[in-house]
C-alpha positions as CSV (number, residue, x, y, z in Angstrom):
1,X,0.0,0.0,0.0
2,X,1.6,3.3,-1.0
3,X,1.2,6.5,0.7
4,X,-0.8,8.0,-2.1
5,X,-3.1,5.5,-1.7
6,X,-3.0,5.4,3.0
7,X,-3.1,9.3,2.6
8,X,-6.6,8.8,0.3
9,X,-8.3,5.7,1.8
10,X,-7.4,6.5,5.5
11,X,-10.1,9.5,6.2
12,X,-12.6,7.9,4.2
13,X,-12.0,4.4,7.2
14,X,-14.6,6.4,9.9
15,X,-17.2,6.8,6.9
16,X,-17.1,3.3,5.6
17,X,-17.4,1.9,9.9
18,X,-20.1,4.2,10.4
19,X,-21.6,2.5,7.1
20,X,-21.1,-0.5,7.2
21,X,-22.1,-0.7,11.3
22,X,-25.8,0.9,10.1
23,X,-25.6,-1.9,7.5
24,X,-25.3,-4.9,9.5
25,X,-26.0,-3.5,13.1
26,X,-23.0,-5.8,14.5
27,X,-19.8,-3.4,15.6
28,X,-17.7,-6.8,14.5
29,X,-19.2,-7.8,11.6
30,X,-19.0,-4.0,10.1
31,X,-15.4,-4.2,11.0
32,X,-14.8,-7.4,9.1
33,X,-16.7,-5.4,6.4
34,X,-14.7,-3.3,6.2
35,X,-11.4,-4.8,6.4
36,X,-13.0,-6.9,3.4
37,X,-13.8,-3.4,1.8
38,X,-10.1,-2.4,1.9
39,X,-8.5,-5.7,0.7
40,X,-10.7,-5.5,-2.2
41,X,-10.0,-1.6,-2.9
42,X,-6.1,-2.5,-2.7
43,X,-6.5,-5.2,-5.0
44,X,-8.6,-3.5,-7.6
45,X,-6.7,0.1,-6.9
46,X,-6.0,-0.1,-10.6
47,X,-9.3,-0.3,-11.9
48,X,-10.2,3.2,-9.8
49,X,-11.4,5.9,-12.0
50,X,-9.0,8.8,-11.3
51,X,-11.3,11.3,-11.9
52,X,-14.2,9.8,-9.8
53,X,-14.6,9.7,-6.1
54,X,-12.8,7.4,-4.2
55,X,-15.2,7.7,-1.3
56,X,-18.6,6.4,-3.8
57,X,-16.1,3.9,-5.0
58,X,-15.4,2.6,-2.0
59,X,-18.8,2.6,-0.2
60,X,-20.0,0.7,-3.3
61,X,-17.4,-1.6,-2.9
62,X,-18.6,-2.3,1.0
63,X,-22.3,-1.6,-0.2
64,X,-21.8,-5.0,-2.7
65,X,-19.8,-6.9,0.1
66,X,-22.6,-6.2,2.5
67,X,-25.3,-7.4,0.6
68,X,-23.2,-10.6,-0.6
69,X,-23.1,-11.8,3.2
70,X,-26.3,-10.7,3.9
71,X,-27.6,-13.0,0.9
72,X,-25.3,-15.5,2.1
73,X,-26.1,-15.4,5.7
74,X,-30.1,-15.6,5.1
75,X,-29.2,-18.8,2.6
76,X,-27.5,-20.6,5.6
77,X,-29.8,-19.7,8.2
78,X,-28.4,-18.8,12.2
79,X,-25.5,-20.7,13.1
80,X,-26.1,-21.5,16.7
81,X,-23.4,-23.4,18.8
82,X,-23.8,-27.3,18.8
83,X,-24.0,-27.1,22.8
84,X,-27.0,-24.4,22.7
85,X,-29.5,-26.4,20.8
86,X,-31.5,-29.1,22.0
87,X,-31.0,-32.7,21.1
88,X,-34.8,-32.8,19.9
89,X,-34.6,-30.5,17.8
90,X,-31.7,-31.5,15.7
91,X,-33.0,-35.3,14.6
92,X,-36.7,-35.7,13.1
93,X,-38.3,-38.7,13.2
94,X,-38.4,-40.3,9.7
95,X,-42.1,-39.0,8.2
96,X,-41.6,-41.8,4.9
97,X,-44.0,-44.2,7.4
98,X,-46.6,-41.8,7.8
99,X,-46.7,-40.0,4.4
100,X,-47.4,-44.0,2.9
101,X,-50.2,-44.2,6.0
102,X,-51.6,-41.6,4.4
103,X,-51.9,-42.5,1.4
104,X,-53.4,-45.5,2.3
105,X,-56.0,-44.4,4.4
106,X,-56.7,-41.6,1.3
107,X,-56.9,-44.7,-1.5
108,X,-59.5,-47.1,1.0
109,X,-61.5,-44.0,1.8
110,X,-61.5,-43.3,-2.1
111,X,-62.6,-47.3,-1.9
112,X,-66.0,-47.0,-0.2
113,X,-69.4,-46.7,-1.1
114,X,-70.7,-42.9,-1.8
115,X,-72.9,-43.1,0.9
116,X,-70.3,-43.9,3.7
117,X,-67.7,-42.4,2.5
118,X,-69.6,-38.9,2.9
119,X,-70.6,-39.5,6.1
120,X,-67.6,-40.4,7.3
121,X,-65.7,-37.6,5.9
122,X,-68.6,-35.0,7.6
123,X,-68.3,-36.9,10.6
124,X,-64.8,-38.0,11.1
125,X,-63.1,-34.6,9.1
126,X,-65.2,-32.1,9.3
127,X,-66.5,-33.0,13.2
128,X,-70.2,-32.4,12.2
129,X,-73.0,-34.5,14.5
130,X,-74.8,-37.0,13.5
131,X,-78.1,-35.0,13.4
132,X,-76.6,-32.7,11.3
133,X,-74.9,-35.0,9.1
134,X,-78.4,-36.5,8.8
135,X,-79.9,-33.1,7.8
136,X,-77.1,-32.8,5.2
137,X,-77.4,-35.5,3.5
138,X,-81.7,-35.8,4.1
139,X,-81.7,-39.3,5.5
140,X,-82.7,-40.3,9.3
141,X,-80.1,-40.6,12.2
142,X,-80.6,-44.0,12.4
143,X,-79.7,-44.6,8.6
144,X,-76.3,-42.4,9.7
145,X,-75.2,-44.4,12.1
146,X,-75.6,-47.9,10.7
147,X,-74.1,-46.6,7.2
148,X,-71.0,-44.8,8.8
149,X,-70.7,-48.3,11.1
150,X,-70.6,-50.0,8.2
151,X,-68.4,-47.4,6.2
152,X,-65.9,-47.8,9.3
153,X,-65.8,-51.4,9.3
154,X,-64.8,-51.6,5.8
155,X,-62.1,-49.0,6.1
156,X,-60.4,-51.2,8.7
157,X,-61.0,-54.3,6.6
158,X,-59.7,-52.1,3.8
159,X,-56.4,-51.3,5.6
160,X,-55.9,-54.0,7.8
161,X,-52.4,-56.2,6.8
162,X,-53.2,-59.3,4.9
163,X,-53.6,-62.6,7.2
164,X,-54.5,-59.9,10.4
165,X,-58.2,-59.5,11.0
166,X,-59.5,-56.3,11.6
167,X,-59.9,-55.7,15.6
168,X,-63.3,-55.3,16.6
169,X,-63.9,-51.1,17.1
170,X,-64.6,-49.6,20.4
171,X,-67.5,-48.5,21.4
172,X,-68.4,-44.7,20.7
173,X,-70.8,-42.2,21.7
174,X,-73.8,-40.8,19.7
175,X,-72.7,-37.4,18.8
């Protein structure tokens, strides 16, 4: 670094802090900024227009940097230390068993009759009672239960493993 080029950079330093602190909001970040700033200024001091300002050349130089790490930073997320994170949340439970559940459970419901499988979806899905899922669909309460008994059965049948019988369901109450 020559004189010329200490005696131009150094009272533009306080400028390009100030900067580059207001940028990031981290006092040691915006000095790593800036350090950055200057190594690429002294390495690219030959491509400076002589008859522009050195001061907009350099605080577009930081300007670039500072976006550059904060495009980098967002694509890596928050580095956190190993020994500040809990051990739950850094192992998942494999989801490949449920996502193939569900598409089971989606292909027998697709399986039965029209009649049950409305009826279950109102009641099961959408929580409705069985008085109002027999005002929906204009048939008695009674015709309700005994089709979404039967539309149950057969989804278990439907979904049970082959050679298992289907256990026997549990008794529920009359919503």
């Amino acid at each position: 670094m020559t004189q010329d080029m200490i005696d131009i950079v150094g009272p533009i330093i306080p400028s390009l802090r100030r900067y580059a602190r207001a940028l990031l909001r981290d006092a040691v970040a915006a000095d790593d900024l800036v350090q950055d700033t200057l190594e690429r200024a002294i390495g690219r001091w030959h491509q400076r227009r002589e008859d522009a300002s050195t001061r907009a050349w350099l605080l577009t130089i930081l300007h670039n940097l500072a976006i550059n790490t904060m495009r980098r930073n967002n694509r890596r997320g928050v580095a956190v230390a190993i020994d500040a994170v809990e051990e739950s949340t850094m192992a998942t439970l494999p989801s490949q068993e449920a996502g193939l559940a569900q598409r089971d459970v989606l292909r027998a419901v697709a399986q039965l009759p029209e009649d049950q499988r409305t009826l279950l979806l109102l009641i099961a899905l959408e929580g409705v009672s069985y008085a109002e899922a027999a005002t929906i669909t204009g048939v008695p309460v009674g015709t309700v239960m005994s089709r979404l008994s039967r539309g149950r059965e057969r989804l278990r049948r439907l979904l049970a493993e082959p050679g298992e019988t289907a256990a026997r369901p549990m008794l529920r109450s009359v919503k």
